[in-house]
C-alpha positions in Angstrom: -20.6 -17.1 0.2 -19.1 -15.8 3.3 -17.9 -12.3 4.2 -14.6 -13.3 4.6 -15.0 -16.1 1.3 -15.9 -12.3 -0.7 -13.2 -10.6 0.7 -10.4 -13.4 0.1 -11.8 -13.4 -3.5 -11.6 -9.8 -3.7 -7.9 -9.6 -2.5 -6.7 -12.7 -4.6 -7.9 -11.0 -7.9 -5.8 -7.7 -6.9 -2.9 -9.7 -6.1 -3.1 -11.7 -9.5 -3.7 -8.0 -11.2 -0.6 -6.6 -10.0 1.5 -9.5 -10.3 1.2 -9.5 -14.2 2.8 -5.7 -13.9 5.4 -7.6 -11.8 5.5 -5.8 -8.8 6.3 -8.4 -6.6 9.5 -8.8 -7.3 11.5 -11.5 -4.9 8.2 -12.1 -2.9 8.4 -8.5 -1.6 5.1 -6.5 -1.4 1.7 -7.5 1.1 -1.4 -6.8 1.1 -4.5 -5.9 3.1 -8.1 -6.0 2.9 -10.5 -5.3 6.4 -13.3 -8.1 6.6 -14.9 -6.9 10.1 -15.4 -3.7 12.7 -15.9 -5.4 15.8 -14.0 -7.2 16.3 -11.4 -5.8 13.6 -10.2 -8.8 11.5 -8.1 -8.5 8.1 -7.1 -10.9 5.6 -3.2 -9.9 4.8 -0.4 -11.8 2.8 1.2 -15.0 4.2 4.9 -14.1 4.6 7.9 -15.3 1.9 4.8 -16.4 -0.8 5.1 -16.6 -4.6 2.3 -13.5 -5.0 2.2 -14.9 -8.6 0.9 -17.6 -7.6 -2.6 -18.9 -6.2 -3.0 -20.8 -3.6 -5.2 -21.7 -0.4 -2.1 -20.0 2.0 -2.2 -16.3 0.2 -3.7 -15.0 3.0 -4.7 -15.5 6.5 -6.8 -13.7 9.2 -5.4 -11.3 11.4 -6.5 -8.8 14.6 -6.3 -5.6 15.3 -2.7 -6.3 16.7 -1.9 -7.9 13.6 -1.9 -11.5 15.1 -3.1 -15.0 13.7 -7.1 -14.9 14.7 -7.1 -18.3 14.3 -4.4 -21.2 14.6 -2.6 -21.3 11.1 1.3 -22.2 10.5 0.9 -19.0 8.0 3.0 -15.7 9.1 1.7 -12.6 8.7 3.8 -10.3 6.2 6.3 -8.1 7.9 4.5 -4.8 8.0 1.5 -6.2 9.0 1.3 -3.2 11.5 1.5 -0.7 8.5 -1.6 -2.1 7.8 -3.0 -2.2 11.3 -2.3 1.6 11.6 -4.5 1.8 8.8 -7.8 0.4 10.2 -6.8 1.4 13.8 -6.9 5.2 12.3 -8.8 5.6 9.3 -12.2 3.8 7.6 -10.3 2.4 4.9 -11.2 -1.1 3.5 -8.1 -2.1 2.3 -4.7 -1.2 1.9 -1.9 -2.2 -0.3 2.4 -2.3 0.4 4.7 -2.7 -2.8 8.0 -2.1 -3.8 8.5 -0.9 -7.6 12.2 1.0 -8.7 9.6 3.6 -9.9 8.6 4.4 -6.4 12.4 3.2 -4.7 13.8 5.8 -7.0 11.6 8.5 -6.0 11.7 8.3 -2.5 15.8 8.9 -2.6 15.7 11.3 -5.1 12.9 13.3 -3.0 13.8 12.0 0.5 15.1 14.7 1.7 12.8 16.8 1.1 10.8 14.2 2.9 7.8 14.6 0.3 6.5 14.7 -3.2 4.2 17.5 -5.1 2.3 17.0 -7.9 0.8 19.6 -9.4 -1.1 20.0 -12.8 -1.2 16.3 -13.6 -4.6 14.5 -14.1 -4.0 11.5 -12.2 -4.1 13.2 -8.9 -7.8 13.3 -9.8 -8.0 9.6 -8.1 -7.5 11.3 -4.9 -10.4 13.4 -5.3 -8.4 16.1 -6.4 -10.5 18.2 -8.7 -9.4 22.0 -8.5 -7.1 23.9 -11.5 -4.4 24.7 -8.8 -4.8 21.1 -6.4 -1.6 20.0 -5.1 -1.4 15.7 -4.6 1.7 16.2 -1.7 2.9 12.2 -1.1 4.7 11.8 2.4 8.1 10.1 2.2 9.0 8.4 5.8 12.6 7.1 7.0 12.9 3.1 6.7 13.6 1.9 9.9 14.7 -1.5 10.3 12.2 -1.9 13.3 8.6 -2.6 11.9 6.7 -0.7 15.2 8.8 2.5 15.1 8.3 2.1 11.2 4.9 2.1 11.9 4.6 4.3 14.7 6.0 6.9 12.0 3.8 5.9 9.1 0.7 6.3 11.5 1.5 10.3 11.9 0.4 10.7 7.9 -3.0 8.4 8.7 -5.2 11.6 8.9 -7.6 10.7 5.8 -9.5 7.9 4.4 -7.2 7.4 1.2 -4.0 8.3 0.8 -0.6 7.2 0.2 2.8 7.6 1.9 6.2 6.4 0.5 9.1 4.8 2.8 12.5 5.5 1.8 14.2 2.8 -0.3 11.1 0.6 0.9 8.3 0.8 -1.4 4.8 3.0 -1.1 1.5 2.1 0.9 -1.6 3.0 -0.1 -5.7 2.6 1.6 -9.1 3.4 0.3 -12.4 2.5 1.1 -12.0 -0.4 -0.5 -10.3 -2.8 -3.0 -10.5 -0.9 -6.2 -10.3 2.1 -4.8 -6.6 1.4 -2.7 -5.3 -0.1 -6.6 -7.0 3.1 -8.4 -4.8 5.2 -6.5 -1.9 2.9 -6.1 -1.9 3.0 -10.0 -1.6 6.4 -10.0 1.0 7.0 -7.9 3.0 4.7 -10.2 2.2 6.8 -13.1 3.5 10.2 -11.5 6.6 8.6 -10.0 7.4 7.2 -13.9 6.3 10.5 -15.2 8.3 12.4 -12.6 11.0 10.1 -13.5 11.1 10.8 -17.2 10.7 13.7 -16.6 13.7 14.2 -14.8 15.9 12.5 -17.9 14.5 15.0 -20.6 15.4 18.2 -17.9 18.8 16.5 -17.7 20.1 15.9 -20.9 
C-alpha cells in the first residue's frame, strides 16, 4: 500500500467516525490530512460531497497553494487554505474544519471577547495541559466571507503544533501531528463548548 493509499484510508475512517455524531450537517465541514514534505501534498475533501457517504471522490490531492496536484474534475473544499496555513506554518499531520451548533453557539456567545478559557476541566488534558492552574484559551476569529483574508487571519493563531481556533458563526479547526491526534482534540473541544453550554442554562435559571 501506498503513502498516499494509507493516508486516504486514514482520513476516510475519520470522516465515517464523525459522520455517525452528525457533524456534517448539509455537506458543511472538510477535512485534511498531509501525505508529503517536499513537495507538500494533502489529501482534502472534494467540495459539495455527502461526508456520510464513501466513495472514490472523498478526497483529492492538493499543493501547498491548495491546488489540484493532479488533473481531477474534483474541487477542493472551500477553506482549503485554512488548511494550507496549517502545513505552511506548523508540523501538523492533519487538520480537521466542522461546523457543530455546540461550537456556532459558542463562538457568538464568546465572540466578543474574541476567545474562550477553560480552566479546571480535564479535557484540556488532550492539549497537553497537565498543570492544577493550566488555562486551554481557544481563539475565536471574525468570518469573513473572503476565504484568503479568512485565512490570512486564522494563520496569526498557527504558533503551535496542535491547537484549535474557532471562527465566528463558522465552525472550529483543529491540527495535530496526526489523524487521531487532530479528532482527540477536536472531541474535546466539543465536550467543553457543550459543558460550557450547559453550563450556561443551570447559572441562568
Amino acid at each position: 500500500m501506498t503513502a498516499l493509499e494509507e493516508k486516504w484510508l486514514e482520513l476516510a475512517d475519520i470522516k465515517d467516525e464523525l459522520a455517525v455524531r452528525d457533524w456534517f450537517m448539509g455537506t458543511s465541514g472538510n477535512l485534511a490530512i498531509k501525505v508529503t514534505d517536499a513537495p507538500l501534498e494533502f489529501l482534502v475533501t472534494a467540495s459539495g460531497k455527502d461526508k456520510k457517504k464513501r466513495t472514490k471522490e472523498d478526497f483529492l490531492l492538493v499543493d501547498a497553494s491548495g491546488k489540484p496536484a493532479e488533473e481531477t474534475p474534483l474541487k477542493p473544499s472551500a477553506e482549503t487554505l485554512l488548511h494550507c496555513a496549517v502545513y505552511s506554518e506548523t508540523a501538523a499531520g492533519c487538520s480537521l474544519h466542522i461546523h457543530t451548533v455546540a461550537n456556532n453557539v459558542i463562538s457568538e456567545l464568546y465572540g466578543d471577547d474574541g476567545k474562550i478559557d477553560f480552566q479546571g476541566q480535564e479535557l484540556i488534558k488532550a492539549f497537553d495541559l497537565w498543570e492544577e492552574d493550566a488555562l486551554l484559551s481557544i481563539p475565536i476569529i471574525p468570518n469573513y466571507a473572503d476565504i484568503p483574508r479568512l485565512a490570512e487571519e486564522f494563520r496569526q493563531h498557527l504558533n503551535t503544533d496542535k491547537g484549535a481556533v474557532l471562527i465566528r458563526n463558522h465552525g472550529i479547526t483543529v491540527w495535530g501531528k496526526d489523524g487521531f491526534e487532530a479528532k482527540k482534540l477536536l472531541e474535546a473541544c466539543e465536550f467543553l463548548f457543550q459543558y460550557q453550554l450547559m453550563l450556561n442554562q443551570i447559572y441562568s435559571k
